[in-house]
C-alpha positions in Angstrom: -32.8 3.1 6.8 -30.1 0.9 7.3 -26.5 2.3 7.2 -23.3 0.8 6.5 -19.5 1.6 5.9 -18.3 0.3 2.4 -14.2 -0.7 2.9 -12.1 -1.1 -0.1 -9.0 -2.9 0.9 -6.6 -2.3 -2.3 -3.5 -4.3 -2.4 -4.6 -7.0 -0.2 -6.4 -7.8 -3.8 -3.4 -9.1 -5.0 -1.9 -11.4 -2.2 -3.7 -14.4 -4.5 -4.2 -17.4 -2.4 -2.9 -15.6 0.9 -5.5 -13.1 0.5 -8.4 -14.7 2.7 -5.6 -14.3 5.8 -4.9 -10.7 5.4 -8.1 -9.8 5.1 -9.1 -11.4 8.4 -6.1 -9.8 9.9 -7.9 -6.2 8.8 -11.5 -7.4 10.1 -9.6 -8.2 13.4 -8.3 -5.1 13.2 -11.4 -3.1 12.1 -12.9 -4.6 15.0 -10.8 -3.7 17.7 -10.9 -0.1 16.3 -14.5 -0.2 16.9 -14.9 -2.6 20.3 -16.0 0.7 22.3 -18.8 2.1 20.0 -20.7 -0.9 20.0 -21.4 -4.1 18.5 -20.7 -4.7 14.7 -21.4 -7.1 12.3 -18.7 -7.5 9.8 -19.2 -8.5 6.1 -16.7 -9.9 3.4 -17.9 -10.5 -0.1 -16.6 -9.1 -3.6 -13.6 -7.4 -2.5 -15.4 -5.8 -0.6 -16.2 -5.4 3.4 -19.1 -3.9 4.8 -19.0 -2.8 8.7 -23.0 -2.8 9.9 -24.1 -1.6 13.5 -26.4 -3.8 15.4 -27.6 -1.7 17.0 -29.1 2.5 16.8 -26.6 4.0 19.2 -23.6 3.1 17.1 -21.7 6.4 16.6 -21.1 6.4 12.6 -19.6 9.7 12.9 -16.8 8.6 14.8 -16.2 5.0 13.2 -15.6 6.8 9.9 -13.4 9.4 11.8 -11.5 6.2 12.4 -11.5 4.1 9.8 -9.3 7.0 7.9 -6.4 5.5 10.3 -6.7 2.1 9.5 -3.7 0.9 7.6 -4.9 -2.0 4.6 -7.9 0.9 3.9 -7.6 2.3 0.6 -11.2 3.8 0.4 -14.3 3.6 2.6 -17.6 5.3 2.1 -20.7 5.3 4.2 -23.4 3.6 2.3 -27.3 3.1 2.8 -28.5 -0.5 2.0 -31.5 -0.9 -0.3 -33.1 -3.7 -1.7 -31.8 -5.1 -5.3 -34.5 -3.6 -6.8 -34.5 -0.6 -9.2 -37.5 1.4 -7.2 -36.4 1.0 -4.0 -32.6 1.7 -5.0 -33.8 5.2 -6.6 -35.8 5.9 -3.8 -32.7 4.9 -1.1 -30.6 7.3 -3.3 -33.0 10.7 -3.1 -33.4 10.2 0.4 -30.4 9.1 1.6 -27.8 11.3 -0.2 -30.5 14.5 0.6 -28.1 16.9 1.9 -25.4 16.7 -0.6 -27.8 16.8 -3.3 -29.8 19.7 -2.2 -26.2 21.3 -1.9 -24.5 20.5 -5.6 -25.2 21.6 -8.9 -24.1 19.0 -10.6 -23.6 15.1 -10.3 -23.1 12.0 -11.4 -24.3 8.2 -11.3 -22.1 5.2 -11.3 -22.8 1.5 -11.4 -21.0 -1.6 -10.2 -23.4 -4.8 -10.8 -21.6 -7.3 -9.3 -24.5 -9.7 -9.3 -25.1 -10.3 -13.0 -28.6 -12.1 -12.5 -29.7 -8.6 -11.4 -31.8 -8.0 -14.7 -30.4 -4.0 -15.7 -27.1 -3.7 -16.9 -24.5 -0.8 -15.3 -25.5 1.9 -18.0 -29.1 1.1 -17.4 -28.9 1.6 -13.8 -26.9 4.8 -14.2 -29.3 5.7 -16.6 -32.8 5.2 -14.7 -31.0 6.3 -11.3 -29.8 9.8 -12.6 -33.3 10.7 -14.1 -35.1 10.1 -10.9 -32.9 12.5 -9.3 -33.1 15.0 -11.5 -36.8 14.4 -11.3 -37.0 15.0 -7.5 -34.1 17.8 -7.8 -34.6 19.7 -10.6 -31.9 22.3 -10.1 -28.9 19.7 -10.9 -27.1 19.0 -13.9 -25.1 15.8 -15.1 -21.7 16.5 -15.2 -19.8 13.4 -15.8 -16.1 14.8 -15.5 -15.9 16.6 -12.5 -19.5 16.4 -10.6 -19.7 17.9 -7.0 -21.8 15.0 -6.3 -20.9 11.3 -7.2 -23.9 9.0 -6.4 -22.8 5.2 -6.7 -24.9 1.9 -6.9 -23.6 -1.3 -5.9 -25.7 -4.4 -7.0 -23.8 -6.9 -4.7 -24.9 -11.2 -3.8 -26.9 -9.9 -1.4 -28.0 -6.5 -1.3 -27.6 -3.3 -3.4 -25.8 -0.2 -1.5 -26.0 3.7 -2.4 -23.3 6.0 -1.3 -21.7 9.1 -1.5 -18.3 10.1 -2.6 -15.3 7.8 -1.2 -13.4 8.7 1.4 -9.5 8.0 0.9 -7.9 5.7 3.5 -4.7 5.2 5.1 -3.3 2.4 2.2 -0.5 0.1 3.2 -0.8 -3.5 4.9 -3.1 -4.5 7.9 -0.9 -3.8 11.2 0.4 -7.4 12.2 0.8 -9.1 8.4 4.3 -7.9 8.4 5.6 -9.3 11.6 7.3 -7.4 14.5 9.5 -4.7 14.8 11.5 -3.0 17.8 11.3 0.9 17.3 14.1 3.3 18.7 12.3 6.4 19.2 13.6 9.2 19.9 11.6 12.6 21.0 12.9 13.7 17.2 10.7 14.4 13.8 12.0 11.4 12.1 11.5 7.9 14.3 7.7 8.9 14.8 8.1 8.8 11.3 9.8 6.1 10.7 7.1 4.1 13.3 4.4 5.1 10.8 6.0 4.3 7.9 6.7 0.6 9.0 3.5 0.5 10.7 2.1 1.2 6.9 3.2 -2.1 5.9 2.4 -4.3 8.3 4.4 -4.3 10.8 3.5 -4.4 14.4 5.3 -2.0 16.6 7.0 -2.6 20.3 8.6 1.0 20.7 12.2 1.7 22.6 12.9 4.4 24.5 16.3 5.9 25.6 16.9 8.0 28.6 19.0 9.7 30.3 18.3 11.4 33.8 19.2 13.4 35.4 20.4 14.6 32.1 17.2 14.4 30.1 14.0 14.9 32.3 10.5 13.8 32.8 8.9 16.1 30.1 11.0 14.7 27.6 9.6 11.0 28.3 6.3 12.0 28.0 6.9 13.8 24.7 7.7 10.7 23.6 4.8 8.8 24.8 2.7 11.5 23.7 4.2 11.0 20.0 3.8 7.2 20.5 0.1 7.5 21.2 -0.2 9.6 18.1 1.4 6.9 16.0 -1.0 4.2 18.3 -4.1 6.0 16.5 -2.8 4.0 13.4 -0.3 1.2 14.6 -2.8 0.1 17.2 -1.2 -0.3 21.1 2.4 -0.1 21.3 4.4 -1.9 23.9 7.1 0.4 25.1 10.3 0.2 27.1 12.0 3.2 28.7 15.7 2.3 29.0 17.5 3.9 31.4 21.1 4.7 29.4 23.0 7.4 31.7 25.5 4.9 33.1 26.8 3.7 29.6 27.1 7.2 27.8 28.4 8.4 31.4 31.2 6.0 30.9 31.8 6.2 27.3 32.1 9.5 27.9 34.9 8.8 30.3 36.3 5.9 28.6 36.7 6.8 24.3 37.9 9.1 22.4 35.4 12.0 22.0 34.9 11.2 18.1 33.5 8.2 18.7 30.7 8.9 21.3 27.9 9.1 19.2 28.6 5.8 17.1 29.5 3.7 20.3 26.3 4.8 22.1 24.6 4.1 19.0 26.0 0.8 18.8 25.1 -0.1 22.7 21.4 0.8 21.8 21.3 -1.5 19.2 22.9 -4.3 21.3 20.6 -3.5 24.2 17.6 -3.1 21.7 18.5 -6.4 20.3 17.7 -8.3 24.0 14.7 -6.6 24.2 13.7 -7.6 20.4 14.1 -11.1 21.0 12.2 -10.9 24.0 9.2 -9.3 22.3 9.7 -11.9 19.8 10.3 -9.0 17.1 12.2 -10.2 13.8 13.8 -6.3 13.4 14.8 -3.2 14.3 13.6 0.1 12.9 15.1 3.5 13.0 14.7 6.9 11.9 18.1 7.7 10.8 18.2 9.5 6.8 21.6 8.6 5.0 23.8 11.6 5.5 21.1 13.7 7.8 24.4 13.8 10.9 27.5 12.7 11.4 26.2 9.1 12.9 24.0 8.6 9.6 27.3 8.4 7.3 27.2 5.0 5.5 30.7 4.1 6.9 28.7 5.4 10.9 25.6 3.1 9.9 28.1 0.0 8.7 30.0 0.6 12.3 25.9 0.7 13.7 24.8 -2.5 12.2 27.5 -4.8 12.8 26.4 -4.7 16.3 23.7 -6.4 15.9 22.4 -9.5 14.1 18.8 -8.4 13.3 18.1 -6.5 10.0 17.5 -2.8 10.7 14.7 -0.8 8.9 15.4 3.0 8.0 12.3 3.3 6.1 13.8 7.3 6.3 17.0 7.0 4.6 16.3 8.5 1.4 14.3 11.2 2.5 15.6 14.7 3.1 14.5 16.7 6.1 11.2 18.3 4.2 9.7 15.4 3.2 10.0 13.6 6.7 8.3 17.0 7.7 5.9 16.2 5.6 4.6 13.5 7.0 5.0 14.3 10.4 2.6 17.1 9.9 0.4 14.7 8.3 0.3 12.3 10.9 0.4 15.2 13.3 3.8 14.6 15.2 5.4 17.5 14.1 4.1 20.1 16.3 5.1 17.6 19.7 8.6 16.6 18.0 9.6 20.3 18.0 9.0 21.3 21.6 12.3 22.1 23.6 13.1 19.1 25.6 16.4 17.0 24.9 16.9 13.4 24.5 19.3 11.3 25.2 20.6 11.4 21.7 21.7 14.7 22.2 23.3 14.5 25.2 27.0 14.4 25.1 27.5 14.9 21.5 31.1 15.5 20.4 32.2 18.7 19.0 34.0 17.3 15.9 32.6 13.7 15.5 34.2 11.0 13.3 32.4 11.2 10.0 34.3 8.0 8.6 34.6 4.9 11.4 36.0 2.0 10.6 34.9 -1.2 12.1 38.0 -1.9 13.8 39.0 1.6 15.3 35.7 1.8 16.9 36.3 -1.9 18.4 39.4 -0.6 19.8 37.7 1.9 21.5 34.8 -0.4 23.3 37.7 -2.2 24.8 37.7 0.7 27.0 34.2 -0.7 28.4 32.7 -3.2 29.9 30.1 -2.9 27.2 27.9 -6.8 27.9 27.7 -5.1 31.9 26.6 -1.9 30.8 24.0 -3.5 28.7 22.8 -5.5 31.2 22.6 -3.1 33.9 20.6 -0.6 31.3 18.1 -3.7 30.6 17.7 -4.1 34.4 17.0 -0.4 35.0 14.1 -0.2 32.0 10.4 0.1 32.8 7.6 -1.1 30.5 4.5 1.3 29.8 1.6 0.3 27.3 0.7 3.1 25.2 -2.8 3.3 23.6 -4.0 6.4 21.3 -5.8 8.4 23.2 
């Protein structure tokens, strides 16, 4: 019997004319997912894409397993493929949906005849499809509101397909249909986060890292490359940069008025981060920062933040409070990583009573204290590159 996966793609339905080229950017994504199991053959008809195996040793198991972390997936199902005819799509259905049936004690039909030469109508199929099951499983019932079971037919151009109950997918946009982004993250709850969230729609990630030895240690780096590769099982490989930052928050620790540490660090990442963006050829920068969340996330901090760069900055976190970003992170399982006891560079330093309302021009005053275009230069020369795939 020959076994597929059934992908339903969602929103990409409504990208009109534009729809043909995110859907290929989804198959090329599918695909890559997939590379190591074996060799695939990928269909696109009716809003629909079917994934076959060519060959017997292709794991289905574990190419469902990851098709739950492909962003663009609303629903996928595994599916047997019959023949578009009605005895052979009753048989297909006792057989291949066995164990589930033999386990429920109730269940349901549905039809979808997309080919309308195929000579029943929906009802009819539902109709001659549930009696045969209850002939050869006589224990069931129909329930049509809330069946343990859910048997579906699909009369498709080519051939019909029987599955199971649908599995619910990741949702968003194919990763890469939504251009690039530069991610500042942080060994925190919410720029993991944050990575996911933009990741969701589309966008393709290149992931910035601040440190600070001997200040912040080796641990706390691969924290965060642990958290990237749990992001990676959904964003796909993430080029990262480790940026080495002690010299600039040494000296604006030496050089400005305590108050305004956090903000001018915040604003030499983004200068540094913006180098690095155009580099990588990304068209933003993301963060995890949550309006109010510390004293750096103000709206007047985050004014002083942006003008420091030229690139639009994503906070796809700033109306969240601190329980739904949990929420997620637990979902995406980042949460228990984010939480274990090494610093960052973000906390390193931090003033005891920090300003809460900067103005633009009193924190320009202050960075002519530093040599700020030397100190971003010489954190750019001392950054390393890693590639980060999920594991």
């Amino acid at each position: 019997m020959r076994e597929v996966i059934l992908i339903k793609n969602g929103e990409l339905a409504l990208k009109g004319m534009n729809r043909a080229s995110f859907e290929d950017v989804l198959i090329k994504n599918i695909k890559r997912k997939l590379k190591d199991l074996g060799n695939i053959k990928v269909i696109k008809a009716q809003s629909t894409i079917a994934i076959e195996p060519c060959d017997d040793t292709f794991d289905m198991n574990e190419a469902a397993e990851r098709m739950a972390c492909v962003f663009g997936i609303v629903g996928f199902s595994r599916a047997a493929v019959a023949k578009k005819d009605m005895a052979d799509i009753m048989s297909t259905a006792v057989t291949y949906l066995e164990d589930e049936l033999r386990c429920a004690r109730t269940f349901k039909v549905e039809a979808k005849r997309s080919d309308k030469s195929f000579p029943l109508k929906s009802p009819e199929i539902c109709r001659e499809t549930g009696a045969y099951i209850l002939e050869n499983y006589p224990h069931l019932t129909v329930d049509v509101k809330n069946p343990d079971v859910l048997v579906t037919v699909e009369v498709r151009d080519i051939n019909a397909y029987v599955r199971g109950s649908q599995q619910k997918g990741a949702g968003g946009m194919p990763v890469g249909t939504g251009g690039r982004g530069a991610i500042l993250i942080s060994g925190g709850i919410d720029s993991p986060v944050a990575a996911w969230m933009m990741a969701k729609r589309g966008l393709e990630l290149v992931a910035i890292h601040f440190s600070a030895p001997p200040y912040t240690s080796e641990q706390a780096e691969d924290k965060v490359m642990t958290l990237l590769k749990k992001v990676a099982r959904y964003s796909g490989r993430i080029p990262t940069f480790v940026v080495n930052f002690t010299k600039a928050q040494q000296d604006i620790m030496n050089c400005c008025a305590e108050e305004y540490f956090t903000i001018i660090m915040r604003r030499m990442m983004m200068k540094t981060a913006e180098r690095l963006a155009a580099k990588e050829d990304c068209q933003a920068i993301v963060t995890g920062e949550s309006l109010g969340q510390v004293a750096s996330q103000t709206i007047y901090a985050l004014g002083c933040t942006d003008a420091a760069t030229s690139l639009p900055v994503f906070r796809p976190c700033i109306g969240m409070d601190k329980d739904e970003i949990v929420r997620i992170s637990r979902n995406i399982d980042t949460f228990e990583t984010s939480i274990l006891p090494y610093e960052d560079c973000c906390t390193v330093f931090v003033p005891k009573h920090p300003k809460l309302r900067p103005t633009l021009e009193a924190v320009l005053e202050q960075e002519k204290n530093l040599d700020v275009e030397a100190l971003v230069e010489q954190a750019l020369a001392d950054t390393h590159f890693r590639m980060i795939k999920a594991d």
